[in-house]
C-alpha positions as CSV (number, residue, x, y, z in Angstrom):
1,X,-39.3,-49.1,25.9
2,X,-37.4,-51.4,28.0
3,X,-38.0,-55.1,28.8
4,X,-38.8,-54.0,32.1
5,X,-41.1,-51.2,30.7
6,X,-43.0,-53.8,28.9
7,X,-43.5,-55.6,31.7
8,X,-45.0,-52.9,33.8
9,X,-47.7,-52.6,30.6
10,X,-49.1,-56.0,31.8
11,X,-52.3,-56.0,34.2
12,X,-54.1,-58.6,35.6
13,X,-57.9,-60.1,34.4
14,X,-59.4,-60.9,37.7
15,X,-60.9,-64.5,36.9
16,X,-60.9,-67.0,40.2
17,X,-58.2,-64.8,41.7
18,X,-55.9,-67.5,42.8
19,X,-53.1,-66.4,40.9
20,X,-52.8,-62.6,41.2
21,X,-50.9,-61.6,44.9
22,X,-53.0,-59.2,46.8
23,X,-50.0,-56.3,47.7
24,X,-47.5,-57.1,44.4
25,X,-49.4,-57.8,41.7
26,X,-50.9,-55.3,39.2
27,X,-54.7,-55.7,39.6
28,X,-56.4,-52.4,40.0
29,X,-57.5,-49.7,37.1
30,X,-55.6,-47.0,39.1
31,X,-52.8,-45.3,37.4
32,X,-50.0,-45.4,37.8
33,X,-49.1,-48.1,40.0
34,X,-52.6,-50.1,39.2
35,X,-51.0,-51.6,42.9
36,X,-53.0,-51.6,46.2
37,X,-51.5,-48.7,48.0
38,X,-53.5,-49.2,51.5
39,X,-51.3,-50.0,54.4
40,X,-51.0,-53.7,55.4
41,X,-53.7,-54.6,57.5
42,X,-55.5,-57.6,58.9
43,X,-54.1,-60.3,56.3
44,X,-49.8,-61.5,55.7
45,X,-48.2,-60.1,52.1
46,X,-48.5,-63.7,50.9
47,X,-52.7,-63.5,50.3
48,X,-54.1,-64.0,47.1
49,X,-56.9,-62.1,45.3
50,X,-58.7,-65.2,45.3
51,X,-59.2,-64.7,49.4
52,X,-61.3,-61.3,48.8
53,X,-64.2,-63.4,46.6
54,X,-67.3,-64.7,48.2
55,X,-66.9,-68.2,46.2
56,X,-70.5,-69.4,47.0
57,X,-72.3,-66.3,45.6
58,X,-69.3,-65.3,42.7
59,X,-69.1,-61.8,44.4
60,X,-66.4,-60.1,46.4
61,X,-66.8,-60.7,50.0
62,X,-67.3,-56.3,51.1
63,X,-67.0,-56.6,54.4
64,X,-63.3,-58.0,54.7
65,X,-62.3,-55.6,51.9
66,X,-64.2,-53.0,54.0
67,X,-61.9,-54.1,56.8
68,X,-58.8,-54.5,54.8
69,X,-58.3,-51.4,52.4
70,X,-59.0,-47.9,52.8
71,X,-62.2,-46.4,51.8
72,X,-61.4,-45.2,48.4
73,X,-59.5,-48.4,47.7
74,X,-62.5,-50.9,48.9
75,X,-64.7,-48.6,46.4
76,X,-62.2,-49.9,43.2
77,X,-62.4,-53.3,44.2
78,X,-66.0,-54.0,44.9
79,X,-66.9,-52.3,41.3
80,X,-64.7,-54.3,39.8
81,X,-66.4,-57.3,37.5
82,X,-66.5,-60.4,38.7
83,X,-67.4,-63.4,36.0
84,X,-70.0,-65.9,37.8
85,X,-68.2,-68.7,36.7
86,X,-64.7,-67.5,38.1
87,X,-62.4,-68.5,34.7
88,X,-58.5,-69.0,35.0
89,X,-57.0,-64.8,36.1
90,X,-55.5,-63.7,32.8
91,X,-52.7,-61.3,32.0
92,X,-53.3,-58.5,29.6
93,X,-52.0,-55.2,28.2
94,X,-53.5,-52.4,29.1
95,X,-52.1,-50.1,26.3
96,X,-55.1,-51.1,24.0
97,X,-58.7,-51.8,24.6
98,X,-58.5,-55.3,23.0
99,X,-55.9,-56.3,26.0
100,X,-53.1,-57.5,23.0
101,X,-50.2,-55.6,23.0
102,X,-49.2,-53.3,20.2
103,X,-46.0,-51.0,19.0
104,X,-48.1,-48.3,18.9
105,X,-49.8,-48.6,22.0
106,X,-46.2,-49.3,23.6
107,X,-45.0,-46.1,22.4
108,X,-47.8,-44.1,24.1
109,X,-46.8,-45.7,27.0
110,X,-43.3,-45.0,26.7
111,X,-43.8,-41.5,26.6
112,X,-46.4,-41.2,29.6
113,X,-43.7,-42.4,31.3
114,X,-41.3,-40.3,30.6
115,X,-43.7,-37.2,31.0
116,X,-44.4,-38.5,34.2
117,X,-40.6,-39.3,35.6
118,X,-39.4,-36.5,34.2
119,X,-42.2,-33.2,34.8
120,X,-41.5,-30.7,36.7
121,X,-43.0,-30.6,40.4
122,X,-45.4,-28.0,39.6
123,X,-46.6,-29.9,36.4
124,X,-47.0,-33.0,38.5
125,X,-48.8,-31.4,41.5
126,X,-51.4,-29.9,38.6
127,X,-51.4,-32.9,36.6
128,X,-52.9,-35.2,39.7
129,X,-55.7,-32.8,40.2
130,X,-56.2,-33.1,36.6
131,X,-56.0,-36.7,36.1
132,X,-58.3,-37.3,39.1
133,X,-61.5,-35.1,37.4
134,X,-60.6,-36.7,34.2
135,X,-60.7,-40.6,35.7
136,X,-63.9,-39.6,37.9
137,X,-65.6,-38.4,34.7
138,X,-68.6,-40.5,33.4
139,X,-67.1,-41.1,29.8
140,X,-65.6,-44.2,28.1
141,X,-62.3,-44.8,29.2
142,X,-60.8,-44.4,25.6
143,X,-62.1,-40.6,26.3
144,X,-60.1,-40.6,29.6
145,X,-57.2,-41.7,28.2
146,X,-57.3,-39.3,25.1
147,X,-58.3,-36.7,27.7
148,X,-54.7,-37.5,29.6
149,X,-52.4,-37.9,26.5
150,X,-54.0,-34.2,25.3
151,X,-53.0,-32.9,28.8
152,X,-49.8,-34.2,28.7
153,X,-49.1,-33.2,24.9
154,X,-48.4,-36.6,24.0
155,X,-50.9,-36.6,21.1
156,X,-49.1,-36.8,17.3
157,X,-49.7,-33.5,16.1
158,X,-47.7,-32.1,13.4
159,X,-45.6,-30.2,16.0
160,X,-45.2,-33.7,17.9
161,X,-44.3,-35.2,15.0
162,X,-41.8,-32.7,13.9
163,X,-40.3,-32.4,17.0
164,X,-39.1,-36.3,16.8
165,X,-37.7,-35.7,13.3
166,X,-40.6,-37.7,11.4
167,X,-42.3,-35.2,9.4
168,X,-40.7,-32.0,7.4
169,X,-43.5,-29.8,7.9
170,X,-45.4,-29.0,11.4
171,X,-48.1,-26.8,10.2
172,X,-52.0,-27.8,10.7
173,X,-53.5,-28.5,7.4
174,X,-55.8,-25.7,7.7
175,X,-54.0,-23.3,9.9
176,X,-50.6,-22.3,10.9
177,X,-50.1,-23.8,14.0
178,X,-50.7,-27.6,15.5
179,X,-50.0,-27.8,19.1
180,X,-52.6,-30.1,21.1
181,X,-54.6,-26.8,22.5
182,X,-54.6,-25.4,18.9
183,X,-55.6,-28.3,17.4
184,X,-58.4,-28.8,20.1
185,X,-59.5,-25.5,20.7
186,X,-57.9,-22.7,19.3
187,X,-58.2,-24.3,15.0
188,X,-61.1,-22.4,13.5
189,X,-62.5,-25.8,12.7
190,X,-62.5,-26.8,16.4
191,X,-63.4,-23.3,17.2
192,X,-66.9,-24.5,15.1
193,X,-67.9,-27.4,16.7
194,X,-67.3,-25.4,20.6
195,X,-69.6,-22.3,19.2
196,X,-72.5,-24.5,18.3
197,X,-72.4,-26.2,20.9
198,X,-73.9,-25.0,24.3
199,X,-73.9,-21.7,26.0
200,X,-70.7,-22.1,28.7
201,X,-68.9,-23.8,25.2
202,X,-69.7,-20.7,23.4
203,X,-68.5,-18.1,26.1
204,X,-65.6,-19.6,27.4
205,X,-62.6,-17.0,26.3
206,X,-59.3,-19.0,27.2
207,X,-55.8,-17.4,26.9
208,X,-53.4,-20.2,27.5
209,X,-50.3,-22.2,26.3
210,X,-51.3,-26.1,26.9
211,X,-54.5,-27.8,26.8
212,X,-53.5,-29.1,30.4
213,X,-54.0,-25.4,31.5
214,X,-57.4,-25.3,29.3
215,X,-58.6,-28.0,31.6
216,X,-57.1,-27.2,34.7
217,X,-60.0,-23.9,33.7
218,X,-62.4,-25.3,32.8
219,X,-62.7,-27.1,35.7
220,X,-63.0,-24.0,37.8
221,X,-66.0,-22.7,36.0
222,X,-67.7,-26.0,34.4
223,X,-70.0,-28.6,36.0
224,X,-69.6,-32.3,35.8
225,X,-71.8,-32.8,32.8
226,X,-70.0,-30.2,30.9
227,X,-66.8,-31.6,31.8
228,X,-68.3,-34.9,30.4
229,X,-69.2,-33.3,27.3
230,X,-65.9,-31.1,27.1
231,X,-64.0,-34.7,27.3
232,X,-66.2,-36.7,24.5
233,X,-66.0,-33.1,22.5
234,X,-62.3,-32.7,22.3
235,X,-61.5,-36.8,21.4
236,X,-64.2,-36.3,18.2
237,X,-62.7,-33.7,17.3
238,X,-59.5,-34.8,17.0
239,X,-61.1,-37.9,15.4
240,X,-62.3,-35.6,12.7
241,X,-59.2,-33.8,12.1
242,X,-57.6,-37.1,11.3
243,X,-60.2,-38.1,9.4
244,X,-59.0,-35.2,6.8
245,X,-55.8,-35.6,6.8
246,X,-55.8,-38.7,5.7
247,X,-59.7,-39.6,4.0
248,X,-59.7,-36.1,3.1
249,X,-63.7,-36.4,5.1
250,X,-64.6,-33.2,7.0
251,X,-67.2,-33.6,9.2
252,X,-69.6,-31.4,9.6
253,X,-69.6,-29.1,13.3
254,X,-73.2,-29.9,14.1
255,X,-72.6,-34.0,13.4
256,X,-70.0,-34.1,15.6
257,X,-71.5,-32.2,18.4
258,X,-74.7,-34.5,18.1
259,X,-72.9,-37.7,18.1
260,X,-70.8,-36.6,21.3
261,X,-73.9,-36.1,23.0
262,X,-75.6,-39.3,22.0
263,X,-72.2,-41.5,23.1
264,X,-72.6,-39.5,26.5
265,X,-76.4,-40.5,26.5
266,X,-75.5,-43.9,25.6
267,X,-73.0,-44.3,28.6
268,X,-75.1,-42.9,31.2
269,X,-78.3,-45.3,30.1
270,X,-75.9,-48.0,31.1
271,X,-73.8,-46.3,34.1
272,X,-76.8,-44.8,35.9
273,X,-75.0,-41.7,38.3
274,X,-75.9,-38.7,40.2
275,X,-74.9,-35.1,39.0
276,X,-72.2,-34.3,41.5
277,X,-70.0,-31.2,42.1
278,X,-66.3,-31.6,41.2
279,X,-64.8,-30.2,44.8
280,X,-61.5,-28.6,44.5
281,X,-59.6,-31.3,44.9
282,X,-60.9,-32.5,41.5
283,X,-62.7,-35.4,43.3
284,X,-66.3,-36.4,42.2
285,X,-68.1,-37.3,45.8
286,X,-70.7,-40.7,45.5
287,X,-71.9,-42.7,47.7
288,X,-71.5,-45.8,45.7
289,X,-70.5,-46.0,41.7
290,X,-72.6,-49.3,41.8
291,X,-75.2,-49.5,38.9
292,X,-78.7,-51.9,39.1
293,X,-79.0,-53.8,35.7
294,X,-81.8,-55.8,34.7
295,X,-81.0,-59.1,33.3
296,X,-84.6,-60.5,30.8
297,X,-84.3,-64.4,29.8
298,X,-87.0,-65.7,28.2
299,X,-86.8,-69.7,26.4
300,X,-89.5,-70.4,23.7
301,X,-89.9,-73.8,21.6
302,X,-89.5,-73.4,18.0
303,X,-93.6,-72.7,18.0
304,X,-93.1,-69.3,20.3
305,X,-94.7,-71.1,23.5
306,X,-92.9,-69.9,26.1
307,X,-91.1,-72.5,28.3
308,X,-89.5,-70.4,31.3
309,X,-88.0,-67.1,31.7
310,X,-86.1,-65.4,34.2
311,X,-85.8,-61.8,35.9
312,X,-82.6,-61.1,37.3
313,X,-81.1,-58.1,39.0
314,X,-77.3,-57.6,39.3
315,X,-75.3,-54.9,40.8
316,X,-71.9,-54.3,38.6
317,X,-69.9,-51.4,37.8
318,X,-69.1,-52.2,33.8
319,X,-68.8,-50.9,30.6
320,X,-71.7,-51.8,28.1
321,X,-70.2,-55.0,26.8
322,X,-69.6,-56.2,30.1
323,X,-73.3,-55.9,31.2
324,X,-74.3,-57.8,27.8
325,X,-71.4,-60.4,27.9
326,X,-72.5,-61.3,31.8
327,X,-76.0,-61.2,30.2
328,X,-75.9,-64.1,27.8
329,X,-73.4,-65.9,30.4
330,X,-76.5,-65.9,32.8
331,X,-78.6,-67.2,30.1
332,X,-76.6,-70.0,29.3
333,X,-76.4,-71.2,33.0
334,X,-80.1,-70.4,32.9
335,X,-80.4,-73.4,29.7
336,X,-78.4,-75.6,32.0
337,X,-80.1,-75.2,35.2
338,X,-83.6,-75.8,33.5
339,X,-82.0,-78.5,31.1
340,X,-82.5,-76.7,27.9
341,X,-79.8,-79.1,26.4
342,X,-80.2,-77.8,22.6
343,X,-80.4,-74.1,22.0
344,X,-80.2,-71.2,20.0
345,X,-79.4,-68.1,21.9
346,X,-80.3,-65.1,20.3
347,X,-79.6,-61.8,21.6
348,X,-79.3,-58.1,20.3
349,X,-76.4,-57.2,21.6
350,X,-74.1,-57.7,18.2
351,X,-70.7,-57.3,19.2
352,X,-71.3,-60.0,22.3
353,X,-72.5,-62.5,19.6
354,X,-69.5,-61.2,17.0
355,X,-66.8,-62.6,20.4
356,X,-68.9,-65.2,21.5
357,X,-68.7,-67.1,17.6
358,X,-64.6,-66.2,17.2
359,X,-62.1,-68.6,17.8
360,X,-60.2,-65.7,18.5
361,X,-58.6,-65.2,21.8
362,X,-60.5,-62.4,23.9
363,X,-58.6,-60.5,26.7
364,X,-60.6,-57.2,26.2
365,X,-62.8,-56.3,29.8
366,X,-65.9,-58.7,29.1
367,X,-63.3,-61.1,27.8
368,X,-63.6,-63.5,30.7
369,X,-67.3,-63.2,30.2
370,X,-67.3,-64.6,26.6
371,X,-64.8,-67.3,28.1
372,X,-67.3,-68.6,30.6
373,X,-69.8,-68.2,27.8
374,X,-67.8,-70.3,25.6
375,X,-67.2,-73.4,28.4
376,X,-70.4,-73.1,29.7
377,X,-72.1,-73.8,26.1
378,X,-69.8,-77.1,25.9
379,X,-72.3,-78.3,28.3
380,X,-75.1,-78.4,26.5
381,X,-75.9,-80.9,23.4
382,X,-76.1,-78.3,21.0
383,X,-76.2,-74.6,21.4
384,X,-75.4,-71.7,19.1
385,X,-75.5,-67.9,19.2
386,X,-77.2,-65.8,16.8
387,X,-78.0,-62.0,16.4
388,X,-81.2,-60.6,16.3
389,X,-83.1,-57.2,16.4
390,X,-84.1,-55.4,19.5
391,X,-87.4,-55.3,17.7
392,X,-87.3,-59.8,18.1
393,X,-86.3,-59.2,21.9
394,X,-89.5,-57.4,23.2
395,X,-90.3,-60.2,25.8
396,X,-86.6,-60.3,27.1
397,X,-86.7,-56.3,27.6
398,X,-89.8,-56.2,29.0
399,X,-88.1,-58.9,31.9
400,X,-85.1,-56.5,31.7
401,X,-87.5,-53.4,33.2
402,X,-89.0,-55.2,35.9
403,X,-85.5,-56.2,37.3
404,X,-84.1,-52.8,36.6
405,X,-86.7,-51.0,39.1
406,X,-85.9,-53.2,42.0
407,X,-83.6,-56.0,43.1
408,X,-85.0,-59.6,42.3
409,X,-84.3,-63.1,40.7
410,X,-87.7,-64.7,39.9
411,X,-87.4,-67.5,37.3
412,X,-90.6,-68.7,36.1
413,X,-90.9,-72.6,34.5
414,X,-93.9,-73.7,32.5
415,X,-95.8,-70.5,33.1
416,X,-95.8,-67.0,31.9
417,X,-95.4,-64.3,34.2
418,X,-98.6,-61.7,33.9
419,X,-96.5,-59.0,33.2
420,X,-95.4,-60.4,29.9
421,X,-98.4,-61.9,29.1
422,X,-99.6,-59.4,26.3
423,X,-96.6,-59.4,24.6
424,X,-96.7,-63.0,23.9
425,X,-100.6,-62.6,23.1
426,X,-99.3,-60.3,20.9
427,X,-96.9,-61.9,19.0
428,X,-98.9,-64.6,18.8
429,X,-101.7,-62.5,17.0
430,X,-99.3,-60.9,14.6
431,X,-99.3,-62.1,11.0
């Protein structure tokens, strides 16, 4: 991969905005430009991102982008996170989910390219209808961007592998053959996750070449949610075949169906959407992909009394660690704002905690979050971060279901609201 090539791997962390040009930079999660593409309209080529941000309220301001970009294009950027406290933009690689640049993930990129520059017209024309029902999907993006290197045989299957002069022998360790649609569908141990799983699985007879054209057929006949599951379905088991070859660990079919649907069940508990026709055009039609979340904060002295809490409704388009990274963010601001100088913050959501407490540098997605968490905790006297249970959080969930239902920001000081009353009671009353 090229200097240039490397280049072109970099994407832009939307932070205060002021450093990332509105119609050159690389600022959108739209392959494969990741460019605006609207026509120029309203404001010169020399604007900033920074222009499109509502700085009083830490939001993007909708009705200039409304006026700005086209409709699909104003969608992207409105869902896009923005950190309350607006931290320094940050460039980061968008080959890995950690945003730190690998070989490996270089190489993947490498070759995506030169799928894309050098398929056929045909492939191409197939490929975007493809590509848009897979990035429309409402799956993790690691599963949409397994879901594309499997479509564009790009995955390192023994055939792959072969091909580039890197192994001897391109057999699959259990069968004969080890292209990506054998290896996904066609392996008798793939063949026994798809038959238990449900009924259209079960009675879909395919007679193709590519796992591209396996898609491009399923999507004919499937419905979103099947899709979904098709997507999640294919990446674990390609997990599991890996996991043989080299741990010599065979999952079981039935585990690996069961965890696919309880990552799908995960997702959509915190990306709340409709069940909507894929049209022809391989376009998922929504109204908005905006998602309420509830926000519980709850501060106790170190004898349980409770002290103040807040109920806080946000609407963000995010990833699970996003929502929990902006979470703690807004408890920390909520410390400062009541002048709870020394604190312990304790929250369930592990991972959060894990970034939060690492000196490490953090340019994943909720990275800017766990900055302004970071900055914002220099603030206070003394504060740390600690994991607990969900079990130790009741109070803060049961503040998390009342903003969830409607949209709200009550903060309560020296009082308990009613609502949550009984759970302190309760706690109280517990040995």
């Amino acid at each position: 991969m090229s200097a240039k090539g490397l280049l072109q791997g970099l994407i832009w962390r939307i932070g205060e905005g002021r450093s990332i040009k509105i119609w050159q930079d690389r600022w959108l999660p739209t392959p494969t430009s990741y460019t605006v593409q609207s026509h120029h309209r309203v404001i010169p080529d020399s604007c900033i991102v920074s222009m499109l941000i509502d700085h009083e309220v830490c939001g993007w301001n909708s009705g200039l982008i409304t006026e700005i970009f086209n409709p699909e294009e104003a969608k992207v950027i409105v869902t896009l996170p923005l950190c309350p406290t607006l931290p320094p933009d940050r460039l980061v690689w968008r080959g890995t989910t950690n945003g730190i640049f690998s070989v490996r993930s270089a190489y993947h990129m490498g070759m995506e390219v030169k799928v894309r520059d050098n398929g056929s017209t045909s492939k191409e024309v197939g490929g975007h209808k493809v590509w848009s029902t897979i990035w429309r999907l409402g799956v993790p993006n690691n599963v949409k961007k397994f879901m594309w290197r499997a479509c564009n045989d790009l995955l390192p299957t023994k055939q792959n592998l072969h091909r580039r002069k890197i192994v001897e022998n391109e057999s699959c360790p259990c069968c004969c053959r080890d292209a990506d649609i054998h290896a996904l569908w066609n392996c008798p141990a793939a063949q026994d996750v798809w038959g238990g799983g449900t009924l259209i699985f079960q009675k879909t007879v395919f007679v193709g070449e590519t796992f591209m054209q396996l898609v491009e057929f399923c999507m004919g006949r499937f419905s979103i949610r099947d899709m979904e599951l098709m997507a999640v379905l294919s990446r674990r088991i390609w997990l599991r075949r890996n996991k043989f070859i080299f741990e010599s660990i065979f999952t079981p079919p039935q585990v690996i169906f069961s965890e696919a649907v309880a990552l799908i069940d995960e997702y959509r508990r915190y990306n709340k959407r409709e069940d909507e026709p894929i049209t022809s055009d391989g376009v998922r039609h929504s109204a908005s992909a905006m998602t309420l979340i509830g926000i519980g904060i709850v501060a106790r002295d170190n004898t349980g009394n409770v002290l103040g809490a807040r109920a806080v409704s946000k609407h963000v388009v995010a990833a699970a660690k996003v929502a929990e990274s902006l979470a703690t963010l807004e408890a920390v601001l909520f410390c400062k704002a009541a002048s709870f100088m020394e604190v312990i913050l304790k929250g369930d959501a592990k991972q959060v905690v894990e970034d939060v407490n690492s000196a490490s540098l953090n340019l994943n997605a909720a990275g800017h979050f766990v900055d302004g968490i970071k900055k914002e905790i220099l603030g206070l006297r003394h504060a740390s971060v600690v994991h607990v249970g969900r079990e130790a959080n009741n109070v803060a969930h049961c503040l998390v279901k009342e903003a969830s239902t409607h949209v709200i920001d009550n903060v309560w000081l020296e009082e308990i609201p009613s609502f949550i009353l009984h759970i302190v009671l309760r706690e109280f009353s517990s040995p």
